[in-house]
C-alpha positions in Angstrom: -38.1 51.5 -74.1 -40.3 50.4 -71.0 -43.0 47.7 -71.4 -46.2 48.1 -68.7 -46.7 46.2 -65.7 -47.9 42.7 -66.4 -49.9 40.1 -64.2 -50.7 36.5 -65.5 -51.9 33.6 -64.2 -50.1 30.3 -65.6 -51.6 27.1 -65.4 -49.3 24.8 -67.8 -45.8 23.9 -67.1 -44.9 25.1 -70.7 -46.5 28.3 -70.1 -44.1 28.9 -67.3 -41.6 27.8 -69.2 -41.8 30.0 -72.0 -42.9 32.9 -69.4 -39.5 32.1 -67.1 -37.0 32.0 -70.0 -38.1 35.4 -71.4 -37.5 37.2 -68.0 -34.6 35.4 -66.7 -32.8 33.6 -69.6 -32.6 30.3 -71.2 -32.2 27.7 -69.1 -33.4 24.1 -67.9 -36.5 24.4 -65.7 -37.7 21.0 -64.5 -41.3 20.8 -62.7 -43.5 18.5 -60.2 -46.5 19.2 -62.4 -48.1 16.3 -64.1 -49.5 16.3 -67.7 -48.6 19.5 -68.3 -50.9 20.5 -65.4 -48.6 23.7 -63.5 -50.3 26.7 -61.6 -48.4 29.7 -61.2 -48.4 33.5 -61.0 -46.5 36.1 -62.3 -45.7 40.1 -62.7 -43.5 42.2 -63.6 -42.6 45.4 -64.5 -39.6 46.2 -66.9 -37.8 49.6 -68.0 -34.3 50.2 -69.9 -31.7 47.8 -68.5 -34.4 46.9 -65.1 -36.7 44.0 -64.6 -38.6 43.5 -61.1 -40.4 40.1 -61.1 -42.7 38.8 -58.4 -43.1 34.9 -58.3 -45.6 32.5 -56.8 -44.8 28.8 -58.4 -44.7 25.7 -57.7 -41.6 22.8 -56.9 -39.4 23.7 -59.6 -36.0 23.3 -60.3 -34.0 25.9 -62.9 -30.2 25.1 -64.5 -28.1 27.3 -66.8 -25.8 26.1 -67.8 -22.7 27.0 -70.4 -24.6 26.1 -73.5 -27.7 28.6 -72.3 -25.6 31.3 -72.0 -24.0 31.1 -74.6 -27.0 31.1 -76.9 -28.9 33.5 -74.4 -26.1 36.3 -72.8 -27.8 38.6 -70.4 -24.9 40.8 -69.4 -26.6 41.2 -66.0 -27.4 40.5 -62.4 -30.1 38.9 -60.3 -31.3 40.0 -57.1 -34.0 37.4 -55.1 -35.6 38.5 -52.2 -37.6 36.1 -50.7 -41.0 36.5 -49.4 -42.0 33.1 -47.9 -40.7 29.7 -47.8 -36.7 28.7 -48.8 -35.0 28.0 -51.9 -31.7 26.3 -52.8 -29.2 28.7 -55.0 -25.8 27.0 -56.2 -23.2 28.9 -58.1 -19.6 28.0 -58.7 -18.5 26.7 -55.4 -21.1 28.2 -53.1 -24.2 27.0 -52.1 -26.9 28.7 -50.2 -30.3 28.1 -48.9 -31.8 31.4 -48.9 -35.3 32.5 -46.9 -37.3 35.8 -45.9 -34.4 38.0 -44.3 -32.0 37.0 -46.8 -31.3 38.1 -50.5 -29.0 36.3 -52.8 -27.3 38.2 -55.7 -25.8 35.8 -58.5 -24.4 36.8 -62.3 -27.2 35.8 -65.0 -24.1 35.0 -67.4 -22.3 32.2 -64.9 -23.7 29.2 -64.4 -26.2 28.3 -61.4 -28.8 26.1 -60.2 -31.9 27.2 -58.4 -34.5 25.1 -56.5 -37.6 25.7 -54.3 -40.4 23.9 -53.1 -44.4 25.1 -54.2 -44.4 27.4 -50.7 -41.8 29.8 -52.0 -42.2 33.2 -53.3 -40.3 35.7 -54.5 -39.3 39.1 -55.6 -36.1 38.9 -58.3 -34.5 42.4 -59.3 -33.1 42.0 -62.7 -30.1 44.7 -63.3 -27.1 45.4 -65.9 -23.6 44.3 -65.3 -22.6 47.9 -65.8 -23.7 49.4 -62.7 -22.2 46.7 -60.3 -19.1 45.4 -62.3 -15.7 47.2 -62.2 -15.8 48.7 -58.6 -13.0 48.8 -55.7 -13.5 45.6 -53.8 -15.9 44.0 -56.7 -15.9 40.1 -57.4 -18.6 38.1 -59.7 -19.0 35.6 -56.6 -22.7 35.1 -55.7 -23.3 36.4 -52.4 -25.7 35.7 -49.8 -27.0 39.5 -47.9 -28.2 39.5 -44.5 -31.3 41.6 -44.9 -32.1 42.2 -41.6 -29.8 45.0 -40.3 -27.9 47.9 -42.4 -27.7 48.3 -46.1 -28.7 45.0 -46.3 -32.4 45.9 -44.5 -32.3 49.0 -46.8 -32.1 47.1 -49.8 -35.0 44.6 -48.9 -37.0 47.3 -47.6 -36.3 49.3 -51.2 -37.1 46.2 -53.2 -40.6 45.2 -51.7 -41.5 48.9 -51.7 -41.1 49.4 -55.3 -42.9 45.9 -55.6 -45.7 46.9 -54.0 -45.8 50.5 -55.3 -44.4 50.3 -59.0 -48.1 50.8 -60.9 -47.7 54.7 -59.2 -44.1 54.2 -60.9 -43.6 56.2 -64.5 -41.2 54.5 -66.3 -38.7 57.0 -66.0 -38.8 56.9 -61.7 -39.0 53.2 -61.9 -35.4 53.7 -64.2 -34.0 55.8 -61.4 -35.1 54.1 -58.6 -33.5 51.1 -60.1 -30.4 53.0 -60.6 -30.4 53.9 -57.0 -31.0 50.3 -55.8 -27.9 49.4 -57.6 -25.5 51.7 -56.1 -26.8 50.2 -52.7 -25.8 47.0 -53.6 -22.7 47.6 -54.9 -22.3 49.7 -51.8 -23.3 46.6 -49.7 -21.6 44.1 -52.2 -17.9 46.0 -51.9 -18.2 47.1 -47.8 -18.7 43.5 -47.3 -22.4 43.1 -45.4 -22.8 40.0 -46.4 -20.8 39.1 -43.3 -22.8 39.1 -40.2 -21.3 41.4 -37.3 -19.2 39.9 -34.8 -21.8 38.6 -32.2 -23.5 36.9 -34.8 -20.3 35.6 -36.3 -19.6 33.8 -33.8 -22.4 31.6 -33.3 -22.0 31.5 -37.2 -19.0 29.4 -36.2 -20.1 27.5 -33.3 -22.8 25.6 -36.0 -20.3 25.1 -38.3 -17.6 23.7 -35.7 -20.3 22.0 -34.3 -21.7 20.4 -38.5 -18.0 19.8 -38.8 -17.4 17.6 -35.7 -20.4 16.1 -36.7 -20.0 14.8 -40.3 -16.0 14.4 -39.7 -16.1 11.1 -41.0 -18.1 12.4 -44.5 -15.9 11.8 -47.4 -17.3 14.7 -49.0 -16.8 17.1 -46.8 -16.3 20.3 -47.6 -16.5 24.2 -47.7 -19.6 23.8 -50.1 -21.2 21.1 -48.6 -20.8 23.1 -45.2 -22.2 26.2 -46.7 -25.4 24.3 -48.6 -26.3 22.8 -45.3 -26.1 25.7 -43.1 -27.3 27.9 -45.2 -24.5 30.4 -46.2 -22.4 30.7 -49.0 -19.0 29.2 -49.4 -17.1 32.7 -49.1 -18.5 33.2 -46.1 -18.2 30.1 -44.2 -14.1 30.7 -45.2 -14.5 34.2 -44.1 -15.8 33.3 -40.6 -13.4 30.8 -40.2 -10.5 33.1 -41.2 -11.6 35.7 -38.4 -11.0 32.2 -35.4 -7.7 31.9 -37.1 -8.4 28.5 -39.4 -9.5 27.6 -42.5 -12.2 24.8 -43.9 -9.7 22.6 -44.9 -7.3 22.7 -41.9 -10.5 22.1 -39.4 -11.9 19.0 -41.4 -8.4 17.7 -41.2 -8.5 18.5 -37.0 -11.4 17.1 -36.4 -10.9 13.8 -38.6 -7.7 13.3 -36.7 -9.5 14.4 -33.4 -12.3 11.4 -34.6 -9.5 8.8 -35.1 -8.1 9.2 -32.0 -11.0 8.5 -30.4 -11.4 5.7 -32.4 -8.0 4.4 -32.0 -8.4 4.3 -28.5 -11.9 2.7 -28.3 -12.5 -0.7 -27.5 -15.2 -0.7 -29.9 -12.7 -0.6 -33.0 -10.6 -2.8 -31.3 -11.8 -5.2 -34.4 -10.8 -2.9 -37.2 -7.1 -1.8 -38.5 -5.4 1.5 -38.8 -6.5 1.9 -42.3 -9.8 0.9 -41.6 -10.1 3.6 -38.9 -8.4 6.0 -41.1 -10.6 5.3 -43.9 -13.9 5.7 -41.7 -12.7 9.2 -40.7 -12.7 10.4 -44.0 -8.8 10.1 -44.7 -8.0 8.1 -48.0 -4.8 7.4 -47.8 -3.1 5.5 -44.7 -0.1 6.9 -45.5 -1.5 10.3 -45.5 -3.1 10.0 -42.1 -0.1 8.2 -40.6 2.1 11.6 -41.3 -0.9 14.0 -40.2 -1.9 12.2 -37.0 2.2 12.3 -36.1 2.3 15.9 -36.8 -0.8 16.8 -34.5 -0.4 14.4 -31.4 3.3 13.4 -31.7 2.8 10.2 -31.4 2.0 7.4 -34.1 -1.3 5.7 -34.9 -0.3 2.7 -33.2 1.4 4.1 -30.1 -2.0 5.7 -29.6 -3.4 1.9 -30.0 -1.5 0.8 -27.5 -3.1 -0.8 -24.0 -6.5 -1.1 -25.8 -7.2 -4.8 -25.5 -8.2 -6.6 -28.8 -6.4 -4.3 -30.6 
């Protein structure tokens, strides 16, 4: 069964609500709005097993967590296609902002966060688990598609069109397109287009050599706080780095030590101990950073000390 193509305006934060939850699942959505007061618009068009929402909204924030899903299984897939302005997507351990020229595809039955601000709008194709699950090369990760070039161009192209098109849609083309649009992504999803071709790739990792160097000393440093920041999801910030020949983990750990040295060597932290240093470059224990800083230079932490006066 196939319901008609519907267009409301919402202007209550409950409204959306209630309107949200039915297309997408149950979930936490927390808004900006005051009072109750919440203006919105929202369409759709559904058939057997396929949804295709567009979305103007205001600031919101969405959670599902365990405790949704469980009372709410979807058994399906999202696909959002932005139109203008950025959202936040978090799912497992990657973290993406995503904006127009990017599409992010995430599992309706694992549990995510979404955020945007009141600028952002959006086209989210809804599909079963069926037609992407089970394939050679297939994981349930989210992944973030570069929909500028290739498949991934062909599959933002495909969703707008039908967006724009779907009240010359019967039910059963809007079925079959929707079929087709899912063998493109799992085509895209298993050949791996997420990943950005070579030229790009590498200024890919120029930003997040250069975020790296940067935030060294950031305790919380890491693959996903890498990927949030710069916009790409965890999976591929460790693909890029795989292709240079490292990983996330090992170049936090070079540039930390890389940061100490300098330290160590600076009349500036003449004042402050090993430890101290060690601790500011994100290491937590001396011990720890004693051993690793002898591995990489060959020398200890307080041979590299020596000659700097105060020290």
């Amino acid at each position: 069964m196939s319901s008609p193509d519907r267009g409301v305006a919402i202007h209550s934060a409950s409204g959306w609500d209630e309107m949200f939850k039915d297309l997408h699942g149950a979930s936490r959505i927390r808004t900006d709005a005051p009072d109750n007061r919440f203006t919105g618009r929202l369409s759709w068009h559904r058939s057997t097993g396929y949804s295709l929402a567009h979305c103007s909204d205001g600031a919101q924030q969405v959670d599902r967590q365990r405790g949704h899903i469980r009372r709410d299984p979807r058994g399906a897939f999202e696909l959002v296609v932005p139109l203008s302005g950025s959202a936040w997507v978090q799912q497992g351990s990657a973290a993406s902002e995503i904006q127009p020229g990017q599409m992010a595809l995430c599992d309706v039955d694992q549990p995510y966060a979404f955020a945007h601000r009141a600028d952002f709008t959006s086209i989210a194709f809804i599909m079963p688990e069926d037609g992407l699950v089970g394939g050679t090369g297939w994981s349930r990760e989210p992944r973030v598609f570069d929909g500028t070039t290739g498949l991934g161009r062909l599959i933002r192209q495909a969703v707008t069109t039908v967006q724009e098109e779907k009240d010359h849609f019967s039910d059963a083309m809007f079925a079959a397109t929707g079929e087709r649009l899912v063998d493109l992504i799992r085509l895209a999803s298993e050949g791996e287009t997420s990943a950005a071709p070579p030229e790009r790739r590498a200024l890919v990792e120029a930003d997040i050599r250069r975020y790296v160097r940067r935030h060294a000393g950031d305790r919380d440093l890491g693959v996903a706080t890498i990927a949030r920041e710069l916009g790409w999801s965890a999976r591929y910030v460790q693909q890029v780095l795989q292709a240079s020949g490292t990983t996330p983990r090992d170049l936090i750990r070079e540039e930390r030590l890389r940061l100490a040295r300098v330290r160590l060597s600076s009349v500036d932290w003449a004042p402050y101990s090993i430890g101290q240093i060690a601790g500011s470059c994100g290491f937590g224990s001396h011990a720890a950073f004693s051993t690793a800083f002898r591995q990489e230079f060959t020398i200890t932490p307080r041979e590299a000390r020596q000659g700097v006066p105060g020290s």
